[in-house]
Predicted model as a PDB file, atoms N, CA, C, CB and O in Angstrom, pLDDT in the B-factor column:
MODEL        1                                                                  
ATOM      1  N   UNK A   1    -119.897 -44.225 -21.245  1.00 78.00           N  
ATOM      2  CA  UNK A   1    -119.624 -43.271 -22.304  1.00 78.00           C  
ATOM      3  C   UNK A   1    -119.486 -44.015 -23.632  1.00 78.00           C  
ATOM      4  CB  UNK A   1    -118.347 -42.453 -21.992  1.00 78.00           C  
ATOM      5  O   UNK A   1    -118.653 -44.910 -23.782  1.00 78.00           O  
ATOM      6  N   UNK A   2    -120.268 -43.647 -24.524  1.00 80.00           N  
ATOM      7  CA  UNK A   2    -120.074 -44.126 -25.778  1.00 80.00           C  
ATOM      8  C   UNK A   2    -118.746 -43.817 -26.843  1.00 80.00           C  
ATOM      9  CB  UNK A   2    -121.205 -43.713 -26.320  1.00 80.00           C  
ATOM     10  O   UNK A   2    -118.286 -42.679 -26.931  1.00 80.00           O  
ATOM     11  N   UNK A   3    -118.197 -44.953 -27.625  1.00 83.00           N  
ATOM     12  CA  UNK A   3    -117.813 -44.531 -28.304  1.00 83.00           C  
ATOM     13  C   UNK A   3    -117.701 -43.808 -29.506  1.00 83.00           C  
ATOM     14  CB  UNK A   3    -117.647 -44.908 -28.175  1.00 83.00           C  
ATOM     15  O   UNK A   3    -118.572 -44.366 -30.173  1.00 83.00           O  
ATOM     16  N   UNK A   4    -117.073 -42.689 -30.445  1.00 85.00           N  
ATOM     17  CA  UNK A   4    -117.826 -42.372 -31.454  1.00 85.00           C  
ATOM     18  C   UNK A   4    -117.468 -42.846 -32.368  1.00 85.00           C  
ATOM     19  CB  UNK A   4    -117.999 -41.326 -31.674  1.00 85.00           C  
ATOM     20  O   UNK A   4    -116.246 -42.955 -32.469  1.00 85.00           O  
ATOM     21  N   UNK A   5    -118.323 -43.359 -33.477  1.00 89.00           N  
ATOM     22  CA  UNK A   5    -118.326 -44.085 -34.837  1.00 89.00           C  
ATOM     23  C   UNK A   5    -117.965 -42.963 -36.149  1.00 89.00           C  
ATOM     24  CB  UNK A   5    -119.969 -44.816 -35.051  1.00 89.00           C  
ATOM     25  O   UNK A   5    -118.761 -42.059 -36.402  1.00 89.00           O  
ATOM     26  N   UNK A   6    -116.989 -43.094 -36.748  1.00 94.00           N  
ATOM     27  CA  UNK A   6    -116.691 -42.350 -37.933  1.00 94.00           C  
ATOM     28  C   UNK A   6    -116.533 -43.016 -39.376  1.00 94.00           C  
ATOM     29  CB  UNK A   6    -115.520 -41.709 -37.641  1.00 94.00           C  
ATOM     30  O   UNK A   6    -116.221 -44.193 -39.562  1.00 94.00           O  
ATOM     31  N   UNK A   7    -116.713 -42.383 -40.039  1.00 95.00           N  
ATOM     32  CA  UNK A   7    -117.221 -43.048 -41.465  1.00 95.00           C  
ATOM     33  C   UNK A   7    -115.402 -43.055 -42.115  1.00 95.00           C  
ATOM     34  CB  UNK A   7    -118.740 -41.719 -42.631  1.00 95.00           C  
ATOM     35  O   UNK A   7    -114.456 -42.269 -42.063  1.00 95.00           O  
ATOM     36  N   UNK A   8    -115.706 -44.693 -42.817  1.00 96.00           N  
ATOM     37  CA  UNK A   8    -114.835 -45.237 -43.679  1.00 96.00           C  
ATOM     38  C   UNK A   8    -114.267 -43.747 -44.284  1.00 96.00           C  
ATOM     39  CB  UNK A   8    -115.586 -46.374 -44.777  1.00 96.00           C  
ATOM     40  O   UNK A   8    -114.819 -42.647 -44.266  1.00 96.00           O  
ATOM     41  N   UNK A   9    -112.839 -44.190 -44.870  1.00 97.00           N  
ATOM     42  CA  UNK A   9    -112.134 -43.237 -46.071  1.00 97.00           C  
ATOM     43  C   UNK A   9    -113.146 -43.392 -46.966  1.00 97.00           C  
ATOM     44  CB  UNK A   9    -110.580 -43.688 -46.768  1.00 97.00           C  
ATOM     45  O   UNK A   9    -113.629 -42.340 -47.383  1.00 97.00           O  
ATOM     46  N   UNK A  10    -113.590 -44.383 -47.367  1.00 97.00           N  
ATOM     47  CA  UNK A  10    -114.455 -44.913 -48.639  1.00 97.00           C  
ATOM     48  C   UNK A  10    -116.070 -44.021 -48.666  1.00 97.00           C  
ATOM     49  CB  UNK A  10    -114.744 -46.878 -48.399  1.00 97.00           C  
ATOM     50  O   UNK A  10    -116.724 -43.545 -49.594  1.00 97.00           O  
ATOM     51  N   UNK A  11    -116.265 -44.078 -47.357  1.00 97.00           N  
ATOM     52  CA  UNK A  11    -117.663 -43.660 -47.207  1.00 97.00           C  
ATOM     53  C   UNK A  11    -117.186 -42.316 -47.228  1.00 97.00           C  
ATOM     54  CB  UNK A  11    -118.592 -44.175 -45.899  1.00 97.00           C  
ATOM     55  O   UNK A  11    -118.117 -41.654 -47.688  1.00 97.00           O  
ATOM     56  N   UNK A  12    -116.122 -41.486 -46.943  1.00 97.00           N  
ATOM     57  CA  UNK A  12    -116.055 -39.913 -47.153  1.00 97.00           C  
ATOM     58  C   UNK A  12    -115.826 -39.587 -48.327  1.00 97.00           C  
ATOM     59  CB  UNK A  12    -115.105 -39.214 -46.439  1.00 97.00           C  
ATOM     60  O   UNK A  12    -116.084 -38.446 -48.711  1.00 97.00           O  
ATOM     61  N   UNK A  13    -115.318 -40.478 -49.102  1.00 97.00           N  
ATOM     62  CA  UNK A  13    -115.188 -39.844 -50.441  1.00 97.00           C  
ATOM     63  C   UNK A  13    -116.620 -40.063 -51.314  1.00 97.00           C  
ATOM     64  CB  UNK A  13    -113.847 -40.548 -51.242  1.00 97.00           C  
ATOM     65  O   UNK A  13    -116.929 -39.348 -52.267  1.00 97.00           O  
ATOM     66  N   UNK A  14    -117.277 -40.968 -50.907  1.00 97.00           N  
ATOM     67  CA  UNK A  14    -118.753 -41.610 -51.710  1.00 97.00           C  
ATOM     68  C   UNK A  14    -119.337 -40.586 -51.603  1.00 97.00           C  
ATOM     69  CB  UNK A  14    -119.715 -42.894 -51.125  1.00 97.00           C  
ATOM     70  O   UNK A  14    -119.797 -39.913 -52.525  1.00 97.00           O  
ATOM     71  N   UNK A  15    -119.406 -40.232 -49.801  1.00 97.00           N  
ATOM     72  CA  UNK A  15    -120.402 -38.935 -49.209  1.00 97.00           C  
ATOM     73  C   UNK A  15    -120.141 -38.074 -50.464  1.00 97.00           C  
ATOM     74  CB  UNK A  15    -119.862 -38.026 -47.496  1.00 97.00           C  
ATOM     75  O   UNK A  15    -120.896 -37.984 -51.432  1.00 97.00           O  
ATOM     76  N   UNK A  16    -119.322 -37.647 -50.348  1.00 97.00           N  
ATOM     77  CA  UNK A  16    -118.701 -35.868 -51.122  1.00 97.00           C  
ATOM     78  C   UNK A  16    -118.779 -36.389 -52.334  1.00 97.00           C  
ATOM     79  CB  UNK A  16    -116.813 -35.049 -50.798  1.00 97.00           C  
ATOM     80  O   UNK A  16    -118.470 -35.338 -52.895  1.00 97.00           O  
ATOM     81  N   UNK A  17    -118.906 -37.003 -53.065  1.00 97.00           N  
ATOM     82  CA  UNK A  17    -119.376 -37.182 -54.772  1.00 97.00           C  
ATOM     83  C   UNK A  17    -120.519 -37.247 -54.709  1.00 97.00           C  
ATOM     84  CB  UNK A  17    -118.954 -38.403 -55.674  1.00 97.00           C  
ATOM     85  O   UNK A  17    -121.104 -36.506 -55.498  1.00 97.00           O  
ATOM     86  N   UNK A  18    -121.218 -37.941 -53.977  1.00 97.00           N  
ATOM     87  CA  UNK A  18    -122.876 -37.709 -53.842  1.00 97.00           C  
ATOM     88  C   UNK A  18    -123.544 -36.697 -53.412  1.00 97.00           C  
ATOM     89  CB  UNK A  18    -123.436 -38.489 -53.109  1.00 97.00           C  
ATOM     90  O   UNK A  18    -124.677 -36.373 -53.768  1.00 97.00           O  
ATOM     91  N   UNK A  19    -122.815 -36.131 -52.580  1.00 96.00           N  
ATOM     92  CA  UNK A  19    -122.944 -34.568 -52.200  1.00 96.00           C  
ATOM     93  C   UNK A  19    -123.336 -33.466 -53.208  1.00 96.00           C  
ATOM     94  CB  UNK A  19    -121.643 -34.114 -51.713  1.00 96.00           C  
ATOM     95  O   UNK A  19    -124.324 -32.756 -53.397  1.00 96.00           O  
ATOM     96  N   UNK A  20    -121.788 -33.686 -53.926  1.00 97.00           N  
ATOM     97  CA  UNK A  20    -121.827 -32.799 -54.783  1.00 97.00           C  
ATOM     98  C   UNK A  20    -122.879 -33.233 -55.976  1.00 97.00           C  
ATOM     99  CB  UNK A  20    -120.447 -32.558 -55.179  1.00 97.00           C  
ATOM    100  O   UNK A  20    -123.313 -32.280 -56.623  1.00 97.00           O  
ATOM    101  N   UNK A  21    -123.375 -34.618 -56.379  1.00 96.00           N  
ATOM    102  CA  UNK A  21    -124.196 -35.196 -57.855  1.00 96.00           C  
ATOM    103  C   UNK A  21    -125.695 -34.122 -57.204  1.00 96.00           C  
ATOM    104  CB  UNK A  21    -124.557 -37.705 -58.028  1.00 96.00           C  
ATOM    105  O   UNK A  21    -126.453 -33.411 -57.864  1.00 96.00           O  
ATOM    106  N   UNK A  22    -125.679 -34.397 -55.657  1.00 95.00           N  
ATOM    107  CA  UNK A  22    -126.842 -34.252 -55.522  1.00 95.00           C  
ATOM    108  C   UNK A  22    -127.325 -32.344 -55.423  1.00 95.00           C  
ATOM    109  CB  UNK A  22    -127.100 -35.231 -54.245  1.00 95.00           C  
ATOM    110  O   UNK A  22    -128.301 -31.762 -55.895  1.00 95.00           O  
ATOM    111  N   UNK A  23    -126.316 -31.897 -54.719  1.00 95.00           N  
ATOM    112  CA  UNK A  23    -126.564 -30.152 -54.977  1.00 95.00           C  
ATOM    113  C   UNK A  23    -126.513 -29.765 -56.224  1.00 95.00           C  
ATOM    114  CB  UNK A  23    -125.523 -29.182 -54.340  1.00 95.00           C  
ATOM    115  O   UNK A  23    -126.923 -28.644 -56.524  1.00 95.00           O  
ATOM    116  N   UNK A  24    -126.140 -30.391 -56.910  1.00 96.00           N  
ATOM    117  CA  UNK A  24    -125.572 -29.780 -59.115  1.00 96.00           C  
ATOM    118  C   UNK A  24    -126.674 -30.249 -59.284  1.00 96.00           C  
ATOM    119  CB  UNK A  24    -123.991 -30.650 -60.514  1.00 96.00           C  
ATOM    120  O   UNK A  24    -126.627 -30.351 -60.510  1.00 96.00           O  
ATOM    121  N   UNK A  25    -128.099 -30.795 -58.884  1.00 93.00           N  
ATOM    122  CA  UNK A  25    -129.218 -30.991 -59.357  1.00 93.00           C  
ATOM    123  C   UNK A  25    -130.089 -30.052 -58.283  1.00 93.00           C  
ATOM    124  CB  UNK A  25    -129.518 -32.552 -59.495  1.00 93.00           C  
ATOM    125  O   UNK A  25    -131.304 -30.244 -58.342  1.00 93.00           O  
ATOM    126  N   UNK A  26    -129.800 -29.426 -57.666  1.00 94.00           N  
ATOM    127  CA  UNK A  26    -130.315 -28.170 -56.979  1.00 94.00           C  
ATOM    128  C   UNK A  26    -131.200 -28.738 -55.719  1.00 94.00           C  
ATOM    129  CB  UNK A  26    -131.279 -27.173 -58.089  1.00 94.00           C  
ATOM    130  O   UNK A  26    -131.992 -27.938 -55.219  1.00 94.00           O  
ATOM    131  N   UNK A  27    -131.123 -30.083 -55.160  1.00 94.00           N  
ATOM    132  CA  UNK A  27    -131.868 -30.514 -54.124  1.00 94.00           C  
ATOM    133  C   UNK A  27    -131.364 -30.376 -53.118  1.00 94.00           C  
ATOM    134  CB  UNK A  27    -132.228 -31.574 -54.147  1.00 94.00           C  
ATOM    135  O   UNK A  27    -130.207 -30.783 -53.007  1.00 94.00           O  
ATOM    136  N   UNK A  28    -131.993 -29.779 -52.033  1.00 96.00           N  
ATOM    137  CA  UNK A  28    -131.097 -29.644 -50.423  1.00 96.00           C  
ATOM    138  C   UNK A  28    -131.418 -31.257 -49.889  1.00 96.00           C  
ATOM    139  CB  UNK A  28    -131.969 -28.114 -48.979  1.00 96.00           C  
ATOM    140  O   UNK A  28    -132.219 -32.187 -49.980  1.00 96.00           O  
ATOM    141  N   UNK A  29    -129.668 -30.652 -49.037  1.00 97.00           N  
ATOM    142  CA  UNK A  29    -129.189 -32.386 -48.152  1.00 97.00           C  
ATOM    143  C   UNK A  29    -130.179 -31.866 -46.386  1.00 97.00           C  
ATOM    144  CB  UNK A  29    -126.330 -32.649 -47.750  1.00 97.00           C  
ATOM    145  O   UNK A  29    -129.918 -30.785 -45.857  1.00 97.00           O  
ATOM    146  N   UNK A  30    -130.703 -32.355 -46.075  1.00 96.00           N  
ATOM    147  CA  UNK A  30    -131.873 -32.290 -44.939  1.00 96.00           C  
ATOM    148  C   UNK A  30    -130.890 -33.022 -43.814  1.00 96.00           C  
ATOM    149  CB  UNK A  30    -133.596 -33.275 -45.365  1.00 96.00           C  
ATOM    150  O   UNK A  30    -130.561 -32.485 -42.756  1.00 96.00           O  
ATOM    151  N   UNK A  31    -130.447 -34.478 -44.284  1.00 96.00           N  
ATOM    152  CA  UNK A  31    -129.830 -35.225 -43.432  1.00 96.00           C  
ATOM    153  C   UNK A  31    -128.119 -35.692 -43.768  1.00 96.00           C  
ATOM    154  CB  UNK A  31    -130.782 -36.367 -43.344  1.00 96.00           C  
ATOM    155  O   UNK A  31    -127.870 -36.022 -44.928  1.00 96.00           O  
ATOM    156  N   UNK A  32    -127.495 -35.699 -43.203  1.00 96.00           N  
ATOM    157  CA  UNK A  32    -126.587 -36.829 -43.621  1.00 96.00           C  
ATOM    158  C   UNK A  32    -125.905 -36.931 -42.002  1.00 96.00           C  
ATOM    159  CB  UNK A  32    -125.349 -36.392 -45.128  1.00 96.00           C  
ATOM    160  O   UNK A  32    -125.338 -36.045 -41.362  1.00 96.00           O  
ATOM    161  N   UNK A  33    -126.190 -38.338 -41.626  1.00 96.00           N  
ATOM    162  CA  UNK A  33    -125.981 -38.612 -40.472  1.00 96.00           C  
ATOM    163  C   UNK A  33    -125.225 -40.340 -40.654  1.00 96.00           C  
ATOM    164  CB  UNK A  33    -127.462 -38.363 -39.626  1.00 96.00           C  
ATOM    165  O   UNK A  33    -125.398 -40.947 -41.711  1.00 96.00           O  
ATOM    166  N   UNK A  34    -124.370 -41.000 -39.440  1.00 96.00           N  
ATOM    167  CA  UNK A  34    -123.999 -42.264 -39.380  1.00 96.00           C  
ATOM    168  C   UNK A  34    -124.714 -42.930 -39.083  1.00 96.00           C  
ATOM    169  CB  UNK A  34    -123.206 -42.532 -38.836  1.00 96.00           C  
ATOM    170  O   UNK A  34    -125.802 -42.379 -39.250  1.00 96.00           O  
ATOM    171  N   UNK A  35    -124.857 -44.038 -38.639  1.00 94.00           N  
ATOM    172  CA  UNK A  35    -126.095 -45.120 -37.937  1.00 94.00           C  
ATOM    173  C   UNK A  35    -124.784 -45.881 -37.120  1.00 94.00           C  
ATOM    174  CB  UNK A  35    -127.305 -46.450 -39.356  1.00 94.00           C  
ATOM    175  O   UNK A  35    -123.894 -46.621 -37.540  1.00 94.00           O  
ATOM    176  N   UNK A  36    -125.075 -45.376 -35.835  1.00 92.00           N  
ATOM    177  CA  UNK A  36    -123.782 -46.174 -34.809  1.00 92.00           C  
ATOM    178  C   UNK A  36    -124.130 -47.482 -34.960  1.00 92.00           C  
ATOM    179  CB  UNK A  36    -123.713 -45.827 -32.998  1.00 92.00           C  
ATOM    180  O   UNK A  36    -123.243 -48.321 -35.124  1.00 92.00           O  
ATOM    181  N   UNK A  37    -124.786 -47.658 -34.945  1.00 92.00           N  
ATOM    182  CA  UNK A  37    -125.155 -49.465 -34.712  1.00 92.00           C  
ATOM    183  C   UNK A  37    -124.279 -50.180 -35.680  1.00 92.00           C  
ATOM    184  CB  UNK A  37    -126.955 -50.015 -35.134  1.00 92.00           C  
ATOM    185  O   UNK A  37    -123.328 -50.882 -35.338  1.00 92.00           O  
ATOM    186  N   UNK A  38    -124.760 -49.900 -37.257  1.00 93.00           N  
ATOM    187  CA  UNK A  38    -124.497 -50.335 -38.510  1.00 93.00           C  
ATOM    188  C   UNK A  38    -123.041 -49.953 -38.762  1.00 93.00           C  
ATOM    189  CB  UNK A  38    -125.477 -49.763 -39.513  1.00 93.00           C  
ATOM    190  O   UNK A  38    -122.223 -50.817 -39.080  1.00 93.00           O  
ATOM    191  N   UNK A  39    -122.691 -48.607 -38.618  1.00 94.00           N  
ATOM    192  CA  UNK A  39    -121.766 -47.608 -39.645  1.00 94.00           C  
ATOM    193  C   UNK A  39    -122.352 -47.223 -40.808  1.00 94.00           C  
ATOM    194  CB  UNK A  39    -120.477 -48.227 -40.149  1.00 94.00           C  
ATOM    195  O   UNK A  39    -121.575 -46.643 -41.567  1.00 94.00           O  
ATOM    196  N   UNK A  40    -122.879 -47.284 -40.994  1.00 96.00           N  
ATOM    197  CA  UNK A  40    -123.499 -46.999 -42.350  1.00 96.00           C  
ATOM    198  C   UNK A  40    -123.913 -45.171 -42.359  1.00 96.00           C  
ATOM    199  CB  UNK A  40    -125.071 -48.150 -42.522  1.00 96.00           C  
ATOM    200  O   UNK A  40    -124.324 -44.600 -41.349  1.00 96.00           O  
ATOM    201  N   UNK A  41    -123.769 -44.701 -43.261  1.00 97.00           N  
ATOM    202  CA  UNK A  41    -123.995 -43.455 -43.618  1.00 97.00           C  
ATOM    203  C   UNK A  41    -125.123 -42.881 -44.309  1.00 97.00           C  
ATOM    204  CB  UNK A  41    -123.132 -43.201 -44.190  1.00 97.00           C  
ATOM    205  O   UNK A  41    -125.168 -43.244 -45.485  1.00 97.00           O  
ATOM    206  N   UNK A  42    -126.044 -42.103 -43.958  1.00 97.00           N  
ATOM    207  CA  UNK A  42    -127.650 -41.864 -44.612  1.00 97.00           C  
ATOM    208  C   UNK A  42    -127.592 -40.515 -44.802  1.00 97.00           C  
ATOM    209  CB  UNK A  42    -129.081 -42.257 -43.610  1.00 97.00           C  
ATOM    210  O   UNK A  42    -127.320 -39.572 -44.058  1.00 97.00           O  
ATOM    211  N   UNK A  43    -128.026 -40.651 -46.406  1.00 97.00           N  
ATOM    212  CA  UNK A  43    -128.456 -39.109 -46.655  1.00 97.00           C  
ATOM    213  C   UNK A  43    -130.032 -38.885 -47.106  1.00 97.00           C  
ATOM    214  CB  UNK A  43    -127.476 -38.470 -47.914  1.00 97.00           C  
ATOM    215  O   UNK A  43    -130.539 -39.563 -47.999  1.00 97.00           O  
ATOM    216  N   UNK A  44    -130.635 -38.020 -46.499  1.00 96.00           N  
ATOM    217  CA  UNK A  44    -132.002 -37.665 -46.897  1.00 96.00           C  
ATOM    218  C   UNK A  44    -131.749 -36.456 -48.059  1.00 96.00           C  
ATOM    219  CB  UNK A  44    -132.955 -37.133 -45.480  1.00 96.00           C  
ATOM    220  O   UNK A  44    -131.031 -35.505 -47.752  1.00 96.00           O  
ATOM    221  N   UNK A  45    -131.995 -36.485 -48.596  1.00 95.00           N  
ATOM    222  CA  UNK A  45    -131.657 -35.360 -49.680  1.00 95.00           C  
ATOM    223  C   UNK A  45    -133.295 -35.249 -50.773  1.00 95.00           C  
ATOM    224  CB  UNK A  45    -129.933 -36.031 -50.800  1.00 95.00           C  
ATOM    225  O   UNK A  45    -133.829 -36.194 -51.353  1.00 95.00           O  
ATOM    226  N   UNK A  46    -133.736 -33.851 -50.756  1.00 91.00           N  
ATOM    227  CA  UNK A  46    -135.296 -33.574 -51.412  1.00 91.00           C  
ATOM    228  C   UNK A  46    -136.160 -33.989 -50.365  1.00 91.00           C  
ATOM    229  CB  UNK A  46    -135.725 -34.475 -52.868  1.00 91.00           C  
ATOM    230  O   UNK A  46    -135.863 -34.169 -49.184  1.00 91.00           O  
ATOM    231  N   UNK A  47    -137.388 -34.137 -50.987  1.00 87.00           N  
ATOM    232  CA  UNK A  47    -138.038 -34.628 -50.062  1.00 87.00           C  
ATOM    233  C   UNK A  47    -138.419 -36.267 -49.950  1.00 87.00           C  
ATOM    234  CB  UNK A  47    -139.054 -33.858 -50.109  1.00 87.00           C  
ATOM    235  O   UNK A  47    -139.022 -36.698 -48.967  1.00 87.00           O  
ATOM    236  N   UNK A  48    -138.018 -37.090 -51.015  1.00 90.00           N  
ATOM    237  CA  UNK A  48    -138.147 -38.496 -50.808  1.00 90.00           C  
ATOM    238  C   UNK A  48    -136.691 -39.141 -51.080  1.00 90.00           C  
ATOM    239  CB  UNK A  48    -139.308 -39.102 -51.785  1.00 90.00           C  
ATOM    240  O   UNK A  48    -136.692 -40.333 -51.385  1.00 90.00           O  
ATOM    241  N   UNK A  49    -135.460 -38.480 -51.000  1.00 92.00           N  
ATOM    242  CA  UNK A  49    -134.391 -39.257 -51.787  1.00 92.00           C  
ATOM    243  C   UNK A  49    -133.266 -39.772 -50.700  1.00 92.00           C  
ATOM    244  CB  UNK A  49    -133.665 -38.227 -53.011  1.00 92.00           C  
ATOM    245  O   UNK A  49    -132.314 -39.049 -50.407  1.00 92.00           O  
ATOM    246  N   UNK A  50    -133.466 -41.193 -50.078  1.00 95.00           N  
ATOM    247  CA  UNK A  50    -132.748 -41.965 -48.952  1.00 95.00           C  
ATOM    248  C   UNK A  50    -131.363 -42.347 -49.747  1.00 95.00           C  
ATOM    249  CB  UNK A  50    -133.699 -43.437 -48.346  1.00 95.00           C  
ATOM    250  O   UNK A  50    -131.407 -42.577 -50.956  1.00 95.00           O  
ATOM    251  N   UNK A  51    -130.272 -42.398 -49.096  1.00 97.00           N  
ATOM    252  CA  UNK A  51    -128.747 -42.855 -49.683  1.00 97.00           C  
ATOM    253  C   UNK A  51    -128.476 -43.325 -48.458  1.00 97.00           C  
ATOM    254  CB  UNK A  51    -127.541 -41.679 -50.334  1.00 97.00           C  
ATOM    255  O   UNK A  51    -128.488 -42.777 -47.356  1.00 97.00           O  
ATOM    256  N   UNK A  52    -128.147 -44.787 -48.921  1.00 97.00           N  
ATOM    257  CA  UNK A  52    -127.682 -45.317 -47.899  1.00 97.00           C  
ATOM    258  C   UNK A  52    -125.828 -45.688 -47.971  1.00 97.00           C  
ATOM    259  CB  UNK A  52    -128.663 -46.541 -47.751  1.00 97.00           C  
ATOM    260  O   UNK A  52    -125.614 -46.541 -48.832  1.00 97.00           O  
ATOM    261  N   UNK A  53    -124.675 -45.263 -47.325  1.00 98.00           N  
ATOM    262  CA  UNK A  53    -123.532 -45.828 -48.024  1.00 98.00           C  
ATOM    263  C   UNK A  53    -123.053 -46.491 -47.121  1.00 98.00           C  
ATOM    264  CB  UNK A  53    -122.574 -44.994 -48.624  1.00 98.00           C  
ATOM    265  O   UNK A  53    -122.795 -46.012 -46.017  1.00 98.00           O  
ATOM    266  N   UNK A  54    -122.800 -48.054 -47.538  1.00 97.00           N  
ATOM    267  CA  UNK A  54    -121.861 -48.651 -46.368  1.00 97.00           C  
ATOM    268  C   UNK A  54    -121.044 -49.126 -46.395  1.00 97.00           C  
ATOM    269  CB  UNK A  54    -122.104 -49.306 -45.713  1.00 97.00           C  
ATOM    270  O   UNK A  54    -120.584 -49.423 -47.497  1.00 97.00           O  
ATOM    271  N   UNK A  55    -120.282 -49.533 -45.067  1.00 95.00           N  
ATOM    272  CA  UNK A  55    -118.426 -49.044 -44.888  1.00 95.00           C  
ATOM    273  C   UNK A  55    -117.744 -49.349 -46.014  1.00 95.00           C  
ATOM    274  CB  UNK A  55    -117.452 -49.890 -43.653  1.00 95.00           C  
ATOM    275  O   UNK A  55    -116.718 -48.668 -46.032  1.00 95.00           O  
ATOM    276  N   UNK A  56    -117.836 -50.126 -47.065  1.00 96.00           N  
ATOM    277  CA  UNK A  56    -116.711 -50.155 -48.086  1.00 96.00           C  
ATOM    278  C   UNK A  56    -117.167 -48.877 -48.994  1.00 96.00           C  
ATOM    279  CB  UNK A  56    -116.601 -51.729 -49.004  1.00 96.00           C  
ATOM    280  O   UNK A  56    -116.228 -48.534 -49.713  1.00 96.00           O  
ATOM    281  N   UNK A  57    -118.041 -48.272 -49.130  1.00 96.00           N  
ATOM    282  CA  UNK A  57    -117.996 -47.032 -49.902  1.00 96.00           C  
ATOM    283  C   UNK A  57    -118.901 -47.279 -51.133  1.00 96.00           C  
ATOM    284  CB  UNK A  57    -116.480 -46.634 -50.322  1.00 96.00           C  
ATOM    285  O   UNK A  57    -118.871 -46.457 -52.049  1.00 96.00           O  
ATOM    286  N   UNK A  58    -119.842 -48.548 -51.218  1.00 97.00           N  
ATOM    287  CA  UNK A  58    -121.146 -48.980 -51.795  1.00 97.00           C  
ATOM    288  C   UNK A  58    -122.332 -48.425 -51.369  1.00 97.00           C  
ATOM    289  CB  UNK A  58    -121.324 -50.247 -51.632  1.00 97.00           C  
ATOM    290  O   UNK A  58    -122.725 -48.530 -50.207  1.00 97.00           O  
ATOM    291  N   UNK A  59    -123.007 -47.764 -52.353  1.00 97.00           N  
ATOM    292  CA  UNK A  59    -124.028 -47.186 -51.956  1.00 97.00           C  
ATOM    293  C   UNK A  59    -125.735 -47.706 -52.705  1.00 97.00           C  
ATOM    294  CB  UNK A  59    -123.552 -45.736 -52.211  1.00 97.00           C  
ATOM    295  O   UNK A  59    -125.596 -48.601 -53.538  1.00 97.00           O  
ATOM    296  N   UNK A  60    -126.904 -47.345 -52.534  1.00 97.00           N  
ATOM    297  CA  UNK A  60    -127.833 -47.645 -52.905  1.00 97.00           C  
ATOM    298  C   UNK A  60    -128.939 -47.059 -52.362  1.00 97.00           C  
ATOM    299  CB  UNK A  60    -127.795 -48.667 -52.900  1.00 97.00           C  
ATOM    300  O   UNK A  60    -129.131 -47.207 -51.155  1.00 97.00           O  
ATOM    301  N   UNK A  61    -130.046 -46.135 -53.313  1.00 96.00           N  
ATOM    302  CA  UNK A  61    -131.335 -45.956 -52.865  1.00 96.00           C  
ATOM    303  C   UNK A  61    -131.686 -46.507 -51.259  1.00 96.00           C  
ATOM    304  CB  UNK A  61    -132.188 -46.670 -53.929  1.00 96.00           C  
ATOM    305  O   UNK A  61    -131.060 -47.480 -50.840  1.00 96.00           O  
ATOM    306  N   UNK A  62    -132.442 -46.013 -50.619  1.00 91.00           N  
ATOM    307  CA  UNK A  62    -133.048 -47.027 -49.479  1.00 91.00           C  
ATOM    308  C   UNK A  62    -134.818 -46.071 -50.131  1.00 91.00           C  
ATOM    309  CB  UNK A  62    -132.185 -46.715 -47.096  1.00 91.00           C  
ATOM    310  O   UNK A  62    -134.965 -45.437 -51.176  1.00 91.00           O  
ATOM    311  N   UNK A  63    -135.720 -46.309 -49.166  1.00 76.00           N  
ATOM    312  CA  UNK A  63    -137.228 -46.307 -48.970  1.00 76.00           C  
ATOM    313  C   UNK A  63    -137.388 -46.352 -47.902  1.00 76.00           C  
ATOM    314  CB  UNK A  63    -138.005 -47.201 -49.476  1.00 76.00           C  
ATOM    315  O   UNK A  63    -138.532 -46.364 -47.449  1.00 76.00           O  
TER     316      UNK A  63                                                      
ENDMDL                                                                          
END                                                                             
């Protein structure tokens, strides 16, 4: 049985400001999922826009 991976304090508050930067520009969130492996947090948002945030609550474009 696996364990489950939950995102940093840091990464929930990053999520939800990026959340919100990204709906106040009218683009739907498609994805926002963890990466068990990493922790890391991914948002697909539009149709090309990757967010990657990891555990300290640093974020950056991905491709």
């Amino acid at each position: 049985m696996k364990i489950p991976v939950y995102p940093t304090s840091e990464q929930k508050t990053t999520c939800f400001i990026l959340c919100q930067r990204i709906t106040s520009l009218f683009l739907p969130i498609f994805i926002v999922r963890i990466d068990e492996r990493t922790g890391n947090v991914y948002i697909l948002a539009g149709e090309e826009t990757g967010i990657l945030i990891t555990c300290d609550g640093k974020w950056r474009y991905e491709e």
